[in-house]
Residue frames as a rotation matrix with the C-alpha (Angstrom) as fourth column:
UNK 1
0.720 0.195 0.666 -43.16
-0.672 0.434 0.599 -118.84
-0.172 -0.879 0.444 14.74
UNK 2
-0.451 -0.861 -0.233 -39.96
-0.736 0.507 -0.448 -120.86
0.504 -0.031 -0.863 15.28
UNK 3
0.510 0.680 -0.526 -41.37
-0.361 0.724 0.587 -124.63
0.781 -0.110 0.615 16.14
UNK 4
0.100 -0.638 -0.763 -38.07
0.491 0.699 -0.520 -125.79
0.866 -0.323 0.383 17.40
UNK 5
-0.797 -0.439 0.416 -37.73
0.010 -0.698 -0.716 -122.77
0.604 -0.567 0.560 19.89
UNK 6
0.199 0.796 0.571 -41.25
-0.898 -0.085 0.431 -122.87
0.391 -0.599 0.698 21.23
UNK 7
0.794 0.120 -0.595 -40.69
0.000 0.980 0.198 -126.60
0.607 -0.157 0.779 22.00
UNK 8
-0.555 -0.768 -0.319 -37.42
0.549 -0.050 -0.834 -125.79
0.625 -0.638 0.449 23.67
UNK 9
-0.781 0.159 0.604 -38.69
-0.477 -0.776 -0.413 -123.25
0.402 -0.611 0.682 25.67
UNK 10
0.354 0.865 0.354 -41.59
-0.804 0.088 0.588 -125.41
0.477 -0.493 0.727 26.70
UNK 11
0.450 -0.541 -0.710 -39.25
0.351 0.839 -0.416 -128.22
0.821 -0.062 0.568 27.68
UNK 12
-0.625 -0.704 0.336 -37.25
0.227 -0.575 -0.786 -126.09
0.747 -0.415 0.520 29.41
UNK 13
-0.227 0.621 0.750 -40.69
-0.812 -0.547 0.206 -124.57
0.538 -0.562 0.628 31.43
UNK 14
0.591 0.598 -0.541 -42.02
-0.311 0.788 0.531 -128.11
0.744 -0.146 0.652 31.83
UNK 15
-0.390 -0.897 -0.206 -38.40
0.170 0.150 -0.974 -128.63
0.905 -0.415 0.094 33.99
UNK 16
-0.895 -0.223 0.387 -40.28
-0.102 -0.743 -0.662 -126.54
0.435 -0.632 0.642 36.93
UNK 17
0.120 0.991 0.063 -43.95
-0.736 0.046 0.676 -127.85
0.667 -0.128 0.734 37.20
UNK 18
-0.815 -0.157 0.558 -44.50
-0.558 -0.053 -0.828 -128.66
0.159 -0.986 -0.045 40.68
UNK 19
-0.499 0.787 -0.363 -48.30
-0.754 -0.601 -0.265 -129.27
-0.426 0.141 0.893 39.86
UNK 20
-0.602 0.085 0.794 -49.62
0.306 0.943 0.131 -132.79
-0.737 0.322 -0.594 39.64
UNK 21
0.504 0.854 -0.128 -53.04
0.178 -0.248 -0.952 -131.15
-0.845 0.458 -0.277 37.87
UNK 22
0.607 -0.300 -0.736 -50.88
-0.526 -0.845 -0.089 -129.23
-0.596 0.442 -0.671 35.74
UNK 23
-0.642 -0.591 0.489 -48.64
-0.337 0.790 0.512 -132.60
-0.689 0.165 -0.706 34.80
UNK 24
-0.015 0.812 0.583 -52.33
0.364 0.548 -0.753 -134.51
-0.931 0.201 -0.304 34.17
UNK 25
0.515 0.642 -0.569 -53.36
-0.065 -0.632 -0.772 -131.67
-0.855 0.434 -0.284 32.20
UNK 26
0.045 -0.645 -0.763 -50.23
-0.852 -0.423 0.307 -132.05
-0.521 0.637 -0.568 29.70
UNK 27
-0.769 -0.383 0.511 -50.15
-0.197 0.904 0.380 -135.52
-0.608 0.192 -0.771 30.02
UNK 28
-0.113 0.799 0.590 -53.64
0.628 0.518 -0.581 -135.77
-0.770 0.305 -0.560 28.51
UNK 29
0.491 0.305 -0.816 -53.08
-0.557 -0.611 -0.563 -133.37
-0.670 0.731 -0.130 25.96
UNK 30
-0.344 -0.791 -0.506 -50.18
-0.909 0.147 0.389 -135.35
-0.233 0.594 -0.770 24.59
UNK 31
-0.507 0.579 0.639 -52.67
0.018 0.748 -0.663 -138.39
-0.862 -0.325 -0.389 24.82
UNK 32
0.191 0.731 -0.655 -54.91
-0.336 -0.578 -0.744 -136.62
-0.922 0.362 0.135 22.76
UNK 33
0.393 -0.190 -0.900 -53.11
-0.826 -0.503 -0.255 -135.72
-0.404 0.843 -0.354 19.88
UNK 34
-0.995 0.052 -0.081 -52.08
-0.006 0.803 0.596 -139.60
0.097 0.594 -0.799 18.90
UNK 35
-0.540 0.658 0.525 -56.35
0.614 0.735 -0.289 -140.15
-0.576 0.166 -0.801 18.78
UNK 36
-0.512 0.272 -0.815 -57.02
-0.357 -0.930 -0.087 -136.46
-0.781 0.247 0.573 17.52
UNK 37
-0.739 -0.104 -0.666 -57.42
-0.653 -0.135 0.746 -137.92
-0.167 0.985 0.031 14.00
UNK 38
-0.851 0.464 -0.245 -59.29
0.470 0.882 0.039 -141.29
0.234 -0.082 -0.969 15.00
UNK 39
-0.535 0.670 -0.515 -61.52
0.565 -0.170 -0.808 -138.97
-0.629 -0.723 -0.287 17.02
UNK 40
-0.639 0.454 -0.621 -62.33
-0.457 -0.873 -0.169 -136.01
-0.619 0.176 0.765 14.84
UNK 41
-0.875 0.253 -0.413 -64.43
-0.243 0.508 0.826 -138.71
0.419 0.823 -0.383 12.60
UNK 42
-0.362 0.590 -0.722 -66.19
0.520 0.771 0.369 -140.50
0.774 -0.242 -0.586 15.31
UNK 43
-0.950 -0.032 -0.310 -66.12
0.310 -0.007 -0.951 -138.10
0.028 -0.999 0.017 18.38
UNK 44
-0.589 0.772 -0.239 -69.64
-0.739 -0.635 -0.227 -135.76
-0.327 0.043 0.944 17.43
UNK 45
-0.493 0.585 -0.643 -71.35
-0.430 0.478 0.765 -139.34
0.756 0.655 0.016 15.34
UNK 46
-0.299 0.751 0.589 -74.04
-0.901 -0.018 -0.434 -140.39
-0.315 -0.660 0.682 17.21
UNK 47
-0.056 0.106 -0.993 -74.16
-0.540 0.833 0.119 -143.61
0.840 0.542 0.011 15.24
UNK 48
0.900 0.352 0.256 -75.27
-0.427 0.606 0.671 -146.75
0.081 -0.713 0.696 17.50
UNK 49
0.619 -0.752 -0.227 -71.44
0.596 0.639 -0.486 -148.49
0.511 0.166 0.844 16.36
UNK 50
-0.223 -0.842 0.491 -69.57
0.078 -0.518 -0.852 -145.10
0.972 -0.152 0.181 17.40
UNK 51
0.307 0.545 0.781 -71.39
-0.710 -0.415 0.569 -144.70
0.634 -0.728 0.259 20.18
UNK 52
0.964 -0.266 -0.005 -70.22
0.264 0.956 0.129 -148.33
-0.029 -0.126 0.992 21.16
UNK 53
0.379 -0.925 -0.030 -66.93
0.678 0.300 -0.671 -147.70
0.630 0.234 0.741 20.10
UNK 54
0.043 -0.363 0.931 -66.60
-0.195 -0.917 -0.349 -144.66
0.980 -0.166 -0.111 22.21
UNK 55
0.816 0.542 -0.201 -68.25
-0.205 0.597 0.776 -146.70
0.540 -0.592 0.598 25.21
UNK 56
0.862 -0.491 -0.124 -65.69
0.374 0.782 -0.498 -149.57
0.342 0.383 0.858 24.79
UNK 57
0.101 -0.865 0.491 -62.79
0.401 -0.416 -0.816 -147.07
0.911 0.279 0.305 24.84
UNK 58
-0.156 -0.156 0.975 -63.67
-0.696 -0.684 -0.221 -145.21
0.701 -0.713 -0.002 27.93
UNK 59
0.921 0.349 0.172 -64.08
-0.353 0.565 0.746 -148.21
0.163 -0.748 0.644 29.82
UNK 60
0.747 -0.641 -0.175 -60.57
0.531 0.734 -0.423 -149.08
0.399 0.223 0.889 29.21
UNK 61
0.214 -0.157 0.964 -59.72
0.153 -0.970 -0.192 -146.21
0.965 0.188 -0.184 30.19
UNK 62
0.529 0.589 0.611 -61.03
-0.645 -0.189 0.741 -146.83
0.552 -0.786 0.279 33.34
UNK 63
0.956 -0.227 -0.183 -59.28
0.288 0.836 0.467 -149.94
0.047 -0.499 0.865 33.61
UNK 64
0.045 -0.988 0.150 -55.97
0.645 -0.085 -0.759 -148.36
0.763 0.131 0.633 32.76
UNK 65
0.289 0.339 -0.895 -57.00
0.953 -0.191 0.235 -146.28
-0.091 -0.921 -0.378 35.38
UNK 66
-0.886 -0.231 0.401 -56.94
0.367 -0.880 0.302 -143.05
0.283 0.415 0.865 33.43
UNK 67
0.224 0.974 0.040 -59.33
0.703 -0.190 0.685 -141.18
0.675 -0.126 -0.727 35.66
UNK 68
-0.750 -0.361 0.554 -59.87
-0.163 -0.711 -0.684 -138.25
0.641 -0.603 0.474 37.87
UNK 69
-0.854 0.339 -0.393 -61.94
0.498 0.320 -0.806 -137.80
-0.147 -0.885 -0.443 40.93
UNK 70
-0.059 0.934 0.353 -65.04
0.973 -0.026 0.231 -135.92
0.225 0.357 -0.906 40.77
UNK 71
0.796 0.409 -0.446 -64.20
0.539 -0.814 0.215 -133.54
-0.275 -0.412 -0.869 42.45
UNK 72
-0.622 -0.770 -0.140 -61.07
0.156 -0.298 0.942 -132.36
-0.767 0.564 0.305 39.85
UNK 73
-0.621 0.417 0.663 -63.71
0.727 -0.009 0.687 -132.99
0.292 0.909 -0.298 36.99
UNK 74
0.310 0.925 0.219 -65.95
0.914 -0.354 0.200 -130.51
0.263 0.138 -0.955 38.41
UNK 75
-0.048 -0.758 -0.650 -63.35
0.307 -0.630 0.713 -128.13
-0.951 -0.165 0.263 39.22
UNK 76
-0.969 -0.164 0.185 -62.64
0.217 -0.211 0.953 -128.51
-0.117 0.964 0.240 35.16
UNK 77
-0.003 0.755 0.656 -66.39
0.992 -0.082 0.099 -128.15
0.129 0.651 -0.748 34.26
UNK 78
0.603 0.651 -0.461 -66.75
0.773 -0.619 0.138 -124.92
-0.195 -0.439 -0.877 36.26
UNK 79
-0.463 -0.760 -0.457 -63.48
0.067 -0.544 0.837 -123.31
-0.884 0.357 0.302 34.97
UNK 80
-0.785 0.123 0.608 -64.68
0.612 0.307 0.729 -124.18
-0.097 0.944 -0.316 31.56
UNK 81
0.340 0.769 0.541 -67.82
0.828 -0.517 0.215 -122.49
0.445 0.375 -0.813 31.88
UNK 82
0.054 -0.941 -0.335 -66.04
0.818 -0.151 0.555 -120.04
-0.572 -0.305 0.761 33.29
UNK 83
-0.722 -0.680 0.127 -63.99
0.236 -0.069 0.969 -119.44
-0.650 0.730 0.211 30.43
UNK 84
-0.581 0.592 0.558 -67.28
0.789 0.242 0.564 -119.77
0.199 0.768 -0.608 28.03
UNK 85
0.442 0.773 -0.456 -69.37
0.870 -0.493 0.007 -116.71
-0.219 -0.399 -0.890 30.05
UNK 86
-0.547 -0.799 0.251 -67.61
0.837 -0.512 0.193 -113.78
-0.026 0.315 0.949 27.93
């Protein structure tokens, strides 16, 4: 696997997306991966602090107004299961 070439070539695709969903969908992957590391500690603890801290976070969220409608999120649940019914 060539790293630089896949990245070109997705650059290069990314040139053509028409697709707000399809934008979202990248934009929140690329989101992700700066908290990937913060998360994989805290995201499954069930602690009363993480639980808080996870809270906390998704309200801000809210205020930054990182949010879909409901009726995109259930779009995504039902793909997902979907995807999960092999």
């Amino acid at each position: 696997m060539n790293l630089q070439a896949d990245i070109n070539w997705i650059r290069e695709e990314l040139i053509d997306v028409k697709d707000p969903n399809l934008v979202e969908a990248f934009k929140n992957m690329l989101k992700y991966r700066k908290t990937k590391s913060k998360l994989s500690d805290t995201f499954f603890s069930t602690t009363k602090e993480d639980l808080k801290q996870r809270a906390e976070e998704s309200l801000k969220s809210i205020e930054r107004g990182d949010t879909r409608n409901i009726n995109e999120f259930k779009k995504d649940v039902q793909n997902w299961k979907n995807k999960q019914a092999i």
